[in-house]
MIKETOR-292103 format. One line per 4 residues: their letters; for each residue x, y, z of C-alpha. Coordinates in steps of 0.2 Angstrom, whole numbers, plus 5000, padded with zeros to 4 digits. Layout:
A	X/Y/Z ~ ...
// end
This chain:
XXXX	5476/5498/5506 ~ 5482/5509/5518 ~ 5498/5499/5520 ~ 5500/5499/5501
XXXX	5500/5516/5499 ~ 5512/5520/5514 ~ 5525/5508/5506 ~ 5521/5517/5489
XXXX	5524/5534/5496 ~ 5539/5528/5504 ~ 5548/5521/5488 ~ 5541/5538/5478
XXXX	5550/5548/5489 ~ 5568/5537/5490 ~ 5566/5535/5471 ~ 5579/5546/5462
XXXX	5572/5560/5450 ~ 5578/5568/5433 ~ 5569/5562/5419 ~ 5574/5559/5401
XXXX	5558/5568/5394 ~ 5555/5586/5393 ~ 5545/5584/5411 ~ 5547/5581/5428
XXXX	5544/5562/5436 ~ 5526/5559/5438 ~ 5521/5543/5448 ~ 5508/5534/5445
XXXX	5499/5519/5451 ~ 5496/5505/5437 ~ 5480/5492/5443 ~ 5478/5476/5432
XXXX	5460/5467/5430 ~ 5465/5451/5437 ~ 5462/5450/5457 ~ 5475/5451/5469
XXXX	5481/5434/5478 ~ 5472/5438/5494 ~ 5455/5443/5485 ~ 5454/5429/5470
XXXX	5436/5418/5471 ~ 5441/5408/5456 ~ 5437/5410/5440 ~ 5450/5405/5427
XXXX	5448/5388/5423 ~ 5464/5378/5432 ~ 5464/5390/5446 ~ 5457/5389/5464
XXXX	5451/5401/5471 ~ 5462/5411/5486 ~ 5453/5422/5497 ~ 5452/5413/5512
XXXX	5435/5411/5520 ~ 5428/5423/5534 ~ 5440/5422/5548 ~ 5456/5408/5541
XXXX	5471/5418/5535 ~ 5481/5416/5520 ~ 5490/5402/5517 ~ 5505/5409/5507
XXXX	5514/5390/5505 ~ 5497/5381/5498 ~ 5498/5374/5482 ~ 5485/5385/5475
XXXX	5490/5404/5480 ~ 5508/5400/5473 ~ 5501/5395/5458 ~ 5488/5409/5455
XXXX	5506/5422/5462 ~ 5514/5412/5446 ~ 5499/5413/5436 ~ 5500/5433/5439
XXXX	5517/5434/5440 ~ 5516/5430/5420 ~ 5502/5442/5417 ~ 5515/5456/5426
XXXX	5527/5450/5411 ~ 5516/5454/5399 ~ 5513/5470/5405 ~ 5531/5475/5407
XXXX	5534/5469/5391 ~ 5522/5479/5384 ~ 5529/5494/5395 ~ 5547/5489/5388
XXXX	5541/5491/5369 ~ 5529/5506/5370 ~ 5532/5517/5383 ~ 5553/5514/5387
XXXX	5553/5530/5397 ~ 5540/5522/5410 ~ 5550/5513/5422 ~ 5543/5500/5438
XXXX	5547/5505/5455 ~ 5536/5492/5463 ~ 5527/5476/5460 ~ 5511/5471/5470
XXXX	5503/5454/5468 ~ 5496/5450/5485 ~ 5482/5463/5489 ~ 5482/5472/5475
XXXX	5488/5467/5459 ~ 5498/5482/5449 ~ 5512/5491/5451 ~ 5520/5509/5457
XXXX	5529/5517/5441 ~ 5537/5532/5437 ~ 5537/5541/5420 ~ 5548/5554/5415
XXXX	5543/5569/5405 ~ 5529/5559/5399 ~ 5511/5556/5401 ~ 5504/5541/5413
XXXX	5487/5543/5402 ~ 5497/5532/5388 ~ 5500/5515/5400 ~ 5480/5511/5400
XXXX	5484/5506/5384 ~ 5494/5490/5390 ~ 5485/5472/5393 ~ 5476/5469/5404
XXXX	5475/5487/5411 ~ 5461/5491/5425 ~ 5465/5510/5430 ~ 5480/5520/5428
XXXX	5480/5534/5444 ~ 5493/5548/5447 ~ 5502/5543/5465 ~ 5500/5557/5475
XXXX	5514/5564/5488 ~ 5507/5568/5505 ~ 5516/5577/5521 ~ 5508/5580/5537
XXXX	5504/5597/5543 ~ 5509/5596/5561 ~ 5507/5615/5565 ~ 5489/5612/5561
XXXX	5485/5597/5572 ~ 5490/5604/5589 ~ 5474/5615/5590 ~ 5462/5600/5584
XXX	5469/5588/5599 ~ 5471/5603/5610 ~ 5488/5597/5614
// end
């Protein structure tokens, strides 16, 4: 999760601002109910499951994780459009399908509140842009 939210931070802060609504960019973080490729234990009838058992890894080439990443890849479709008809001012900066299942957007001069409403919708969270304090770290190490 930690690596998501690295790569997130890192496309928020290369994405280009200036908004066409009356606000600044937000970011936001857009989760979808179905589970991610590396977390899937079956379910939907036609699909096999794709979290790998303790200890094997993830077989990215089987038969079955590409067709669940299709299966999710038409449920991100949906979604987008969806985004594309009601909210034309939200715009993907990312797409996530292995272990975790959304996408990094950006809105401009709107509200994130308003893409919850879109299918199959988990959580919709504001993205966040952290930067490190280093002035305040050198006492805690005692560097």
């Amino acid at each position: 999760m930690l690596f998501l939210l690295g790569g997130l931070l890192t496309l928020v802060a290369a994405a280009s601002s200036g908004g066409n609504g009356s606000g600044p960019d937000q970011y936001g973080i857009v989760e979808l109910t179905d589970s991610p490729v590396a977390d899937y234990a079956g379910g939907i009838p036609g699909y096999q499951a794709t979290k790998p058992l303790h200890g094997p890894k993830l077989d990215l080439a089987s038969a079955d994780v590409v067709k669940y990443e299709a299966y999710l890849g038409t449920r991100h479709a949906s979604y987008q459009a969806w985004l594309r008809s009601n909210a034309p001012w939200a715009q993907v900066v990312r797409e996530y399908s292995l272990t975790f299942n959304g996408f990094a957007v950006v809105v401009r001069g709107n509200s994130l509140n308003s893409l919850a409403n879109g299918p199959g919708v988990k959580a919709v969270e504001e993205s966040w842009l952290y930067t490190p304090s280093m002035d305040v770290s050198v006492p805690l190490i005692r560097a």
